[in-house]
C-alpha positions as CSV (number, residue, x, y, z in Angstrom):
1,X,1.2,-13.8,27.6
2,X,2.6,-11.3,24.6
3,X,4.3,-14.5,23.0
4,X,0.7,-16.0,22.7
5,X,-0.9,-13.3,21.7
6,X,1.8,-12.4,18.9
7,X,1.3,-16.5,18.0
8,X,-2.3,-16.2,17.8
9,X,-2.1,-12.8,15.5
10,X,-0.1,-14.9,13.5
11,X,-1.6,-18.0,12.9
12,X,-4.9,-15.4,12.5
13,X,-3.2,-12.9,10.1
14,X,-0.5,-14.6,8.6
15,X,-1.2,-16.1,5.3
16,X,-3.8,-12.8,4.5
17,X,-0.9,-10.8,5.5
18,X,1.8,-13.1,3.1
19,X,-0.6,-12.5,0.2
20,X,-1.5,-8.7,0.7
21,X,2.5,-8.4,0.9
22,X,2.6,-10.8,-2.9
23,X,0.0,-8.3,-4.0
24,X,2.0,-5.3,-3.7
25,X,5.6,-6.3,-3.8
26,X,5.1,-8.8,-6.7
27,X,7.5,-11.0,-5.6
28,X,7.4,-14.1,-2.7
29,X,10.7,-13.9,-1.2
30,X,9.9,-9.9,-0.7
31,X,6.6,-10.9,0.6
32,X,7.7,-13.1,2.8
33,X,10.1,-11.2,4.3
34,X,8.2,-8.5,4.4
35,X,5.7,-10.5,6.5
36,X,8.3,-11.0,9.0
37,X,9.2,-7.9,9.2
38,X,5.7,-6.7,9.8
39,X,5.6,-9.3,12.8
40,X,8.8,-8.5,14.2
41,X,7.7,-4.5,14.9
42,X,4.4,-5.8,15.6
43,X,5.8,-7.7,18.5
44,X,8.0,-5.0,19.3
45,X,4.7,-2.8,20.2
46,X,2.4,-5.5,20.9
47,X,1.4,-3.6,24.1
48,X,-0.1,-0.9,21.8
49,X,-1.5,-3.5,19.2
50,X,-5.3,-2.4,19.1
51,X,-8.0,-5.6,20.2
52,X,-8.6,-8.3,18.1
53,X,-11.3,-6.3,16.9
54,X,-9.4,-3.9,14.9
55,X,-5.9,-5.9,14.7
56,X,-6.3,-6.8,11.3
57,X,-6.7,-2.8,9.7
58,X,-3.7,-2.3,12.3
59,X,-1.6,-4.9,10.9
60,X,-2.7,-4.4,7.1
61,X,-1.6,-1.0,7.9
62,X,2.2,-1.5,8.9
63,X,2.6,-4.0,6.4
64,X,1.1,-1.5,3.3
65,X,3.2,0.8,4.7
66,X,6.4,-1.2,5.1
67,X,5.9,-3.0,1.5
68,X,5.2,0.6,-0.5
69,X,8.4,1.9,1.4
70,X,10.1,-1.6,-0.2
71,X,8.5,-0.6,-3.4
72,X,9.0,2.5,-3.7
73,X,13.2,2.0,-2.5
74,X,13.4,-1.0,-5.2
75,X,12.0,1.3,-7.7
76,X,14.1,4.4,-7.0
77,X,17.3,2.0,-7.6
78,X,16.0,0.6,-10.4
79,X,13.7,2.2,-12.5
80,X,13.9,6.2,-12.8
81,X,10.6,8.0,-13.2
82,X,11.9,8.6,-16.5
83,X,11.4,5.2,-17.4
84,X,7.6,5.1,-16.5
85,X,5.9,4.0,-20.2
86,X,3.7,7.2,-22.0
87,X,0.2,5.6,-21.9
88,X,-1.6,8.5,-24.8
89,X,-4.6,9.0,-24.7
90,X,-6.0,6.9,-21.4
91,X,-7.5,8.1,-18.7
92,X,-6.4,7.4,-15.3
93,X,-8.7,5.1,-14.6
94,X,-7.8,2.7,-17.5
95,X,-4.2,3.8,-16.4
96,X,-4.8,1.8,-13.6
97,X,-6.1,-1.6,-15.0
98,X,-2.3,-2.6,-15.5
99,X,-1.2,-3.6,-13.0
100,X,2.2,-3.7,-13.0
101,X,2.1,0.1,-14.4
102,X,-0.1,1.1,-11.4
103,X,2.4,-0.3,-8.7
104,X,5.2,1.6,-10.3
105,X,3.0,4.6,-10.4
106,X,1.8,4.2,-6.8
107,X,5.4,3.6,-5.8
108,X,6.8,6.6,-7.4
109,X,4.1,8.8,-5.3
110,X,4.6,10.4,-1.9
111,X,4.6,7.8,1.1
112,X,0.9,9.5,2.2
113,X,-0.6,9.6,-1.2
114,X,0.7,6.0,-2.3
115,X,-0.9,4.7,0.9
116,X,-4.5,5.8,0.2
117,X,-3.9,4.9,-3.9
118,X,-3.4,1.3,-3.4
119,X,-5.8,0.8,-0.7
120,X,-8.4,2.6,-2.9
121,X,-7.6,1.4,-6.4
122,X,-5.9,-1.6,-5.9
123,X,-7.6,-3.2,-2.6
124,X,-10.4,-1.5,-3.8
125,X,-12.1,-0.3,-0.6
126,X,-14.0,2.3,-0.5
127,X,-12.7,6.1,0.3
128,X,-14.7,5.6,3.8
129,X,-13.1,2.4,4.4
130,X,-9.6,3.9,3.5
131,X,-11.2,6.5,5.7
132,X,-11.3,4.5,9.1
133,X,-8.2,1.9,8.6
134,X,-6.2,5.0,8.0
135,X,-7.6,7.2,10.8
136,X,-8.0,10.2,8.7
137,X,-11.0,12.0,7.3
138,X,-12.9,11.1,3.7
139,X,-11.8,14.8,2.8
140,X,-8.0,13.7,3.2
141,X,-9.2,10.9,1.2
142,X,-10.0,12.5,-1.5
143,X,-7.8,15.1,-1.4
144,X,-4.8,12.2,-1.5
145,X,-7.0,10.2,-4.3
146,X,-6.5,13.9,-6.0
147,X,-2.5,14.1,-5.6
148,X,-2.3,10.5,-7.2
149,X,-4.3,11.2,-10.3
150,X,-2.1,14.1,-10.6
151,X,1.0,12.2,-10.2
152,X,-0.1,9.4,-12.2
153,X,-0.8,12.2,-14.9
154,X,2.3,14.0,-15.0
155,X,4.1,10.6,-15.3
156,X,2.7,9.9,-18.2
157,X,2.9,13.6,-19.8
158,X,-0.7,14.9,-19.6
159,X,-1.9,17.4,-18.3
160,X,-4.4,17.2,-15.5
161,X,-8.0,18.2,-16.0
């Protein structure tokens, strides 16, 4: 019955998950293996797996987490904060519109803090969406949204406001 229902997640959830992987990993052989990987651990704790209801935040969630952790390990080996580009003069939201900038900045930042970043600024959802996928308050939200624009700012030399 678990072999089904890890079948039917799949067929569901599988190519949104592929691309939401290729979103942040930038890369399709990452994505795709990333991808597995999220299916694997979700069929090791498929007896936990929330309804059908809410599997998709639940799987969006291991996966985000899994692919920053990927980003952020890449990144560490190969590109030292030091190397982060000096954007004068820009404020952190127009930081932000590059892309590729804003996935080295989000991977550079604290697991917690990177995970409410790119839900927020790159999935754009809304701090009570991030809210209720994560399972934490809007305060923590915020507070996390806070952390990044700090981070993002000291990366690139500024002082924060």
């Amino acid at each position: 019955m678990s072999e089904d229902r890890l079948h039917t997640l799949y067929r569901t959830y599988g190519p949104s998950l592929y691309a939401r992987c290729r979103q942040i990993l930038g890369d399709d052989a990452a994505a795709a293996d990333a991808t597995q990987e999220t299916f694997l651990r979700l069929h090791r704790q498929l007896e936990r797996a929330p309804d059908a209801h809410h599997a998709l935040a639940w799987i969006y969630r291991v996966a985000t987490n899994y692919c920053l952790n990927q980003a952020r390990d890449r990144h560490r080996r190969a590109l030292p904060v030091a190397d982060v580009p000096d954007v004068p003069g820009l404020d952190s939201e127009r930081l932000l519109e590059d892309r590729d900038l804003a996935r080295r900045l989000i991977a550079t930042a604290p697991p917690k803090v990177a995970e409410v970043a790119w839900l927020h600024l790159a999935d754009g959802m809304t701090q009570d969406e991030v809210a209720q996928v994560l399972g934490i308050s809007r305060r923590t939200v915020v507070n996390r949204l806070a952390d990044f624009h700090r981070h993002a700012h000291a990366l690139a030399g500024r002082p924060t406001a």
